[in-house]
C-alpha positions as CSV (number, residue, x, y, z in Angstrom):
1,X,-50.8,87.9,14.2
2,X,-53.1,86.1,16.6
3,X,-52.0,85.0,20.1
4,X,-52.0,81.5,18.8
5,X,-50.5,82.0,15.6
6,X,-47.4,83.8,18.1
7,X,-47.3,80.0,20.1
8,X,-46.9,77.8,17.1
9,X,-44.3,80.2,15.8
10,X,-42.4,79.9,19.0
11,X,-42.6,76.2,19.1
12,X,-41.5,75.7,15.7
13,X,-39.0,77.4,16.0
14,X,-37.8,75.7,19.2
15,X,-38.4,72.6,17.5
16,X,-36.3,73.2,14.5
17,X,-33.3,74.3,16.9
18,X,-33.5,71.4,18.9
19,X,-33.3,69.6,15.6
20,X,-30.3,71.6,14.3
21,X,-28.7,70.7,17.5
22,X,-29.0,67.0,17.7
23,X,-27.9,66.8,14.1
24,X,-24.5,68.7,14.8
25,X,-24.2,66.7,17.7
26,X,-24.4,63.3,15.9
27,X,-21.4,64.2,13.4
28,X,-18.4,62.2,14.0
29,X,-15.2,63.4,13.5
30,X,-13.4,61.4,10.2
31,X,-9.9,60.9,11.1
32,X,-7.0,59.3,8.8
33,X,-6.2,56.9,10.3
34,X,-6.5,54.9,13.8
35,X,-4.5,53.2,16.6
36,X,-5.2,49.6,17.3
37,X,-4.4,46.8,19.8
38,X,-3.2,43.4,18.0
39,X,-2.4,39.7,20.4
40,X,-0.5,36.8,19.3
41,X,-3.3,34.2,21.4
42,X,-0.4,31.8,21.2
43,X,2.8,33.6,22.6
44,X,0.2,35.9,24.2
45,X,2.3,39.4,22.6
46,X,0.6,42.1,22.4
47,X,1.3,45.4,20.2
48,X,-0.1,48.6,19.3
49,X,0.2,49.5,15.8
50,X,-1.2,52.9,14.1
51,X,-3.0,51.8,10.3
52,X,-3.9,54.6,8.1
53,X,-7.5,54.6,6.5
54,X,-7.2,52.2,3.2
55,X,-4.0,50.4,4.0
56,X,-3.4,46.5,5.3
57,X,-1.4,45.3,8.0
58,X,-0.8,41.4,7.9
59,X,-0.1,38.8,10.4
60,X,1.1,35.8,8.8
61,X,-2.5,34.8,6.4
62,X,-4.7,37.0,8.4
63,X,-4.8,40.7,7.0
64,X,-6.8,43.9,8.2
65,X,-8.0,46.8,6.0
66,X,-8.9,49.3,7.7
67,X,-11.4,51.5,5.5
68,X,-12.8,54.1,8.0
69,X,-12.2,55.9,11.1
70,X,-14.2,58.5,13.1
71,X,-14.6,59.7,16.8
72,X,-17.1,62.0,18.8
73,X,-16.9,65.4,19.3
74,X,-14.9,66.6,22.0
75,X,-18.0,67.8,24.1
76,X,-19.6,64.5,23.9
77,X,-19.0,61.2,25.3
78,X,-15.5,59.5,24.2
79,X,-16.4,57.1,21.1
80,X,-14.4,56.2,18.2
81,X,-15.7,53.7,15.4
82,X,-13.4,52.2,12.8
83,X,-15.5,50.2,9.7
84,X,-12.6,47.4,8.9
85,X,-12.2,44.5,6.8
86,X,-10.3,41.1,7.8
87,X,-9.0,38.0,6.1
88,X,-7.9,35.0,6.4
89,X,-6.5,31.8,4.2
90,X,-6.3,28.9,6.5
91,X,-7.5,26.9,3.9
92,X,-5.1,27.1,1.5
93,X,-3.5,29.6,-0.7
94,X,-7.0,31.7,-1.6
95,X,-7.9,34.4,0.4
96,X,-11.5,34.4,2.4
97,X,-13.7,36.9,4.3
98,X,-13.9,36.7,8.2
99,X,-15.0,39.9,9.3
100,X,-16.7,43.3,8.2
101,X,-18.2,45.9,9.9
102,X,-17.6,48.2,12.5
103,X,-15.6,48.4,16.0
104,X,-16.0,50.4,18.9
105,X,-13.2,51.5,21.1
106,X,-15.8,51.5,23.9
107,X,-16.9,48.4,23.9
108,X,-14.2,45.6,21.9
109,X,-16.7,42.5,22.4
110,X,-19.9,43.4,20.9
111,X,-19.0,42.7,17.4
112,X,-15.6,41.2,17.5
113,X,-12.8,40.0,14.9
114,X,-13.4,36.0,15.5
115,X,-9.9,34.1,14.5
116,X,-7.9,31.1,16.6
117,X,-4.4,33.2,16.4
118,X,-4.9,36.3,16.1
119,X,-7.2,39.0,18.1
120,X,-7.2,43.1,17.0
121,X,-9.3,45.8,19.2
122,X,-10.0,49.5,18.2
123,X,-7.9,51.7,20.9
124,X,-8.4,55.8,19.0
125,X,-9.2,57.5,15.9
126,X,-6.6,59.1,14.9
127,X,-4.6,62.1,12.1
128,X,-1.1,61.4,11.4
129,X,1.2,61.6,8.6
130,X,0.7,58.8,6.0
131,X,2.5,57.6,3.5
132,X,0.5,57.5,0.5
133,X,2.4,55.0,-1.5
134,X,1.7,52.5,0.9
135,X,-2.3,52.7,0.0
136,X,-4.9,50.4,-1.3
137,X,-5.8,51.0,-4.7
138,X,-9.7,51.4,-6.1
139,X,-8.8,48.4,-7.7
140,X,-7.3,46.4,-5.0
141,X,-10.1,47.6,-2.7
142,X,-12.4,46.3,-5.5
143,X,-10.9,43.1,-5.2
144,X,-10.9,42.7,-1.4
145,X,-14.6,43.5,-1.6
146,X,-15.5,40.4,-4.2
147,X,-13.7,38.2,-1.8
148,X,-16.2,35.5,-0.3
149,X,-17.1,35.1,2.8
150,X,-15.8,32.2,4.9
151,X,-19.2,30.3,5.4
152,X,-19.7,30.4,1.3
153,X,-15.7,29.5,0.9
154,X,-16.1,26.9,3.8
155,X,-19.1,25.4,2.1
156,X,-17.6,25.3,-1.6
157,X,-14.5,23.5,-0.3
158,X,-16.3,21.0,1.2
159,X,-18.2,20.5,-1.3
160,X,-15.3,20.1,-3.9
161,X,-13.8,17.6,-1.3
162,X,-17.3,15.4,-1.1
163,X,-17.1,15.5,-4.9
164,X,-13.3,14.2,-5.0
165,X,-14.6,11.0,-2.1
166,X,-17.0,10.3,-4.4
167,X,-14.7,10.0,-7.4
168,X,-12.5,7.9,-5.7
169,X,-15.3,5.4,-4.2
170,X,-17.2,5.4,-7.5
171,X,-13.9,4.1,-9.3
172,X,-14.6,0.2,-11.1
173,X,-13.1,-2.5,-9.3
174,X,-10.2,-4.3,-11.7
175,X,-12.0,-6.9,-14.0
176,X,-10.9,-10.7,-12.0
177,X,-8.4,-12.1,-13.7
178,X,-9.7,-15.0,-16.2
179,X,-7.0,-18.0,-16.4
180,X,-6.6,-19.7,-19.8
181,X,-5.7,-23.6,-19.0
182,X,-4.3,-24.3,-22.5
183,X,-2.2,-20.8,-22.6
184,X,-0.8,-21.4,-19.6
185,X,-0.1,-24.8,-20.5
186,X,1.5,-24.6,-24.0
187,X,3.9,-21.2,-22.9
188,X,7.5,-22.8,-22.8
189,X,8.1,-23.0,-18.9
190,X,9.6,-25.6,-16.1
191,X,6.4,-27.1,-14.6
192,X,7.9,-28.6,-11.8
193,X,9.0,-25.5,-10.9
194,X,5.8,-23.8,-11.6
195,X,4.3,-26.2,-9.2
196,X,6.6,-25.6,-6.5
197,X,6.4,-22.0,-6.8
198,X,2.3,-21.8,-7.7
199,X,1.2,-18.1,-8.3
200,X,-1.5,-17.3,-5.9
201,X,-4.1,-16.9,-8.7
202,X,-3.6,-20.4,-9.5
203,X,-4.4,-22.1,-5.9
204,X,-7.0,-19.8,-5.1
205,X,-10.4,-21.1,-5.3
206,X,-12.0,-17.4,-6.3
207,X,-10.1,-17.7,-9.5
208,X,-12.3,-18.0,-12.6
209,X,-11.0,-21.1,-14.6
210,X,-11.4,-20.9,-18.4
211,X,-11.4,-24.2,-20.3
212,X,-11.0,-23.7,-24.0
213,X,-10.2,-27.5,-24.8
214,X,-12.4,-29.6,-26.1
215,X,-13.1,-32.9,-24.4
216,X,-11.3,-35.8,-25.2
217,X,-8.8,-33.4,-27.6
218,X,-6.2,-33.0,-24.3
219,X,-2.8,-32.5,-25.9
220,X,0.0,-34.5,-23.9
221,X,0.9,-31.4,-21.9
222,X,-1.9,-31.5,-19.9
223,X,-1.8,-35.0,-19.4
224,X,1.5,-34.6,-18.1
225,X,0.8,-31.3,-16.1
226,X,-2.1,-33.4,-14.2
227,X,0.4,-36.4,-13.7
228,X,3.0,-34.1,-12.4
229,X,0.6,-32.7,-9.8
230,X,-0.6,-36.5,-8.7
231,X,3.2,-37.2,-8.0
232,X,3.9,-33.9,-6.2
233,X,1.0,-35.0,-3.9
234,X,2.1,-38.9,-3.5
235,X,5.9,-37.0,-2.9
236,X,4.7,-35.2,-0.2
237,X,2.2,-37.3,1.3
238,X,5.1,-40.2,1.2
239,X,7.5,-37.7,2.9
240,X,5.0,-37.0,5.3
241,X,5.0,-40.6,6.5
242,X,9.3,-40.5,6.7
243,X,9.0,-38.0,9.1
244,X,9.4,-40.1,12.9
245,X,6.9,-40.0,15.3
246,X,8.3,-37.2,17.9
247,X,7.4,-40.0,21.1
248,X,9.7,-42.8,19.2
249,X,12.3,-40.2,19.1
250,X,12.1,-39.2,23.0
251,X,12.2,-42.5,23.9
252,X,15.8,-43.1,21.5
253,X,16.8,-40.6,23.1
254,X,16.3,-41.3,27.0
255,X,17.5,-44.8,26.0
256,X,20.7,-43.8,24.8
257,X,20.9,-41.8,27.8
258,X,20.2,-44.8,30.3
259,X,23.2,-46.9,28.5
260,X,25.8,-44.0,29.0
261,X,24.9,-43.9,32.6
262,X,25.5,-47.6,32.6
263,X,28.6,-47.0,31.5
């Protein structure tokens, strides 16, 4: 073996050392489950609570499944990362997506759970005794995973409500209401009654008026109708006139008070 040949030996083999080093260095540490840090924002509470790996903790709608947990070596630096999922329903009664992805114990803010209550912060990975019963099924895990995420749920809900405004300003005005003279005319009623007590529809000039008499074929009726109406008007313009001027009747008055002074 050459002198060279000896080198390239010994830095290969260096090399692949080094390698085997970093890559024992870079395994985490799975753990079962982990201890986290939850707030109330509101009454400003705060709690630590232990979840195992594949169980949910809920806080009123907002609910955290926590599917992973790991931590550093001892001889390294102190990290822990739990991979979590979180949702919410403040829309309604379906559940959405907020949040996915991992936490760091080291460093809560750089990708953060986002919600207007509550607020939940990896602390440790940790093993402890869990109750197996209490677990997340494949199935429910499943489930959990097909949920959508708040932007698409946002957007479809908004979209169903722009569809439901539309409905409603898209419905047909009523037809107007098209009055029959000669119906109204011949159904057996009091007309002076019906002309003290005229239905709006009648009096109101946006009415459409229907004439389905032929001229000069005017039953009696309506010859009477229209004289009732010219008599209500000469009534009422004749009461009109009854009524006394309100300076005649000061001046009564102040004269009756002159004579009982006199007196």
């Amino acid at each position: 073996m050459t002198k060279r040949s000896k080198i390239n030996s010994i830095l290969f083999s260096t090399l692949a050392a080094g390698l085997c080093s970093f890559t024992a260095k870079a395994t985490e540490i799975p753990t079962n489950a982990a201890l986290m840090q939850a707030m109330d924002k509101v009454t400003g509470r705060v709690n630590k609570i232990t979840v195992p790996v594949n169980s949910k903790v809920s806080f009123g709608d907002f609910s955290l499944v926590l599917r992973s947990c790991k931590k550093r070596p001892a001889e390294e630096a102190p990290e822990n990362f739990a991979f979590a999922d979180v949702t919410d329903k403040s829309f309604g009664t379906e559940e959405y997506n907020i949040f996915r992805g991992w936490l760091l114990s080291s460093a809560p803010g750089i990708n953060a759970i986002e919600h207007p209550i509550y607020d939940v912060w990896l602390l440790e990975c940790i093993d402890t005794e869990v109750d197996t019963s209490k677990l997340l099924s494949k199935e429910e895990l499943a489930q959990r995973d097909a949920l959508p995420a708040k932007a698409d749920f946002a957007k479809e809900n908004n979209s169903q409500k722009a569809e439901v405004d539309d409905t409603k300003n898209n419905t047909e005005e009523p037809e107007q209401k098209v009055i029959r003279i000669k119906e109204f005319i011949e159904e057996d009623r009091d007309i002076e009654k019906d002309l003290r007590t005229a239905p709006a529809y009648i009096s109101e000039p946006s009415a459409d008026y229907v004439s389905d008499i032929e001229e000069g074929d005017e039953p009696e009726n309506l010859l009477l109708f229209t004289k009732m109406q010219e008599e209500m008007s000469e009534q009422n313009t004749s009461s009109a006139k009854e009524v006394p001027n309100t300076d005649e009747l000061s001046e009564a008055i102040e004269a009756e008070i002159r004579d009982l002074n006199q007196n």
